[in-house]
C-alpha positions in Angstrom: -41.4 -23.8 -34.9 -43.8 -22.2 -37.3 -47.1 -23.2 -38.3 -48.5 -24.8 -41.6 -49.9 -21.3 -42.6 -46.5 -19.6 -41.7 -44.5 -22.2 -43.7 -46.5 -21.6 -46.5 -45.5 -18.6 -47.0 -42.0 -18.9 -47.0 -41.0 -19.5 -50.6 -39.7 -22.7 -51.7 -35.6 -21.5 -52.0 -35.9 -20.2 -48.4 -37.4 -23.5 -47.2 -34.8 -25.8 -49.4 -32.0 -23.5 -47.6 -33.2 -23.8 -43.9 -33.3 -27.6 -44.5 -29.4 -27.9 -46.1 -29.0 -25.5 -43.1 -27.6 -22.8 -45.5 -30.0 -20.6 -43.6 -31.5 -20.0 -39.9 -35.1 -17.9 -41.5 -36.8 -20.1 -39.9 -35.5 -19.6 -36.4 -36.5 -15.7 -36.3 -39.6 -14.5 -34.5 -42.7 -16.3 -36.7 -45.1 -14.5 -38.5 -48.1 -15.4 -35.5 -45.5 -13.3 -33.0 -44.7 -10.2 -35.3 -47.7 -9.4 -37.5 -50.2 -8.7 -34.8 -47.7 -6.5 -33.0 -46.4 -5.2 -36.4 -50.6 -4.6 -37.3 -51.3 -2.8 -33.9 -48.6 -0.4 -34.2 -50.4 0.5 -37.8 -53.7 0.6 -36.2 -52.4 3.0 -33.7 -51.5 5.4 -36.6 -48.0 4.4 -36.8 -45.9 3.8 -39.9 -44.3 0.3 -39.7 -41.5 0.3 -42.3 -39.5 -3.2 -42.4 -36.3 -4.3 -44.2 -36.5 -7.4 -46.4 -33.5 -9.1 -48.2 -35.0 -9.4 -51.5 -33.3 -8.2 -55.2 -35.0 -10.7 -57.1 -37.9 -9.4 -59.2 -40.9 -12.2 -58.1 -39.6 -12.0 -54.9 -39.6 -8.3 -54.5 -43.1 -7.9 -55.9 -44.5 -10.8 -53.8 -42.5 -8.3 -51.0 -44.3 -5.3 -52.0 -47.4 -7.1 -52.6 -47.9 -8.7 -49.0 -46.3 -5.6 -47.0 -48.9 -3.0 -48.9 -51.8 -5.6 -47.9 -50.8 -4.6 -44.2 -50.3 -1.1 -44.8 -46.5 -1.8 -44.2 -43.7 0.3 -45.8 -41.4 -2.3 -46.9 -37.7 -1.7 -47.8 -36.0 -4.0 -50.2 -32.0 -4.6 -50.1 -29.5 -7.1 -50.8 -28.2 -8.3 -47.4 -25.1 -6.3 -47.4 -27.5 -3.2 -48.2 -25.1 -2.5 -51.0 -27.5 -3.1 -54.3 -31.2 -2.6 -53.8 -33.9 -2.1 -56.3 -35.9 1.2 -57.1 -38.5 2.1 -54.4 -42.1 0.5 -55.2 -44.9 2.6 -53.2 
């Protein structure tokens, strides 16, 4: 599983979820595995745009915030990609 700096960023609803196993987040590839892969592509010159499941204003500027620190492009939708908010670059 993750580490204590990787659990501490996964907000508290996401972490209450995974343990009432109403959610697997936990069980994707772990922040250690994808940044520095995610980060080299950048450093290459490559645009790294990502999809996050996020509608809720805190969440989506705590989104934004993080993915503009790493020079990602980050994508915001609910999870059926029906509703999304207005693009924050």
């Amino acid at each position: 599983m993750g580490t204590a700096e990787y659990f501490a960023t996964v907000p508290n609803v996401c972490m209450r979820a995974y343990e009432e196993g109403r959610a697997d987040i936990l069980n994707y590839a772990q922040e250690e595995y994808v940044v520095p892969r995610l980060s080299a592509a950048r450093a290459a010159g490559l645009a790294v745009f990502h999809i996050e499941y996020a509608l809720q204003p805190a969440n989506v500027a705590e989104v934004v915030r993080r993915s503009h620190r790493l020079g990602y492009k980050p994508f915001l939708a609910a999870r059926s990609l029906a509703d999304f908010p207005a693009p924050a670059f």
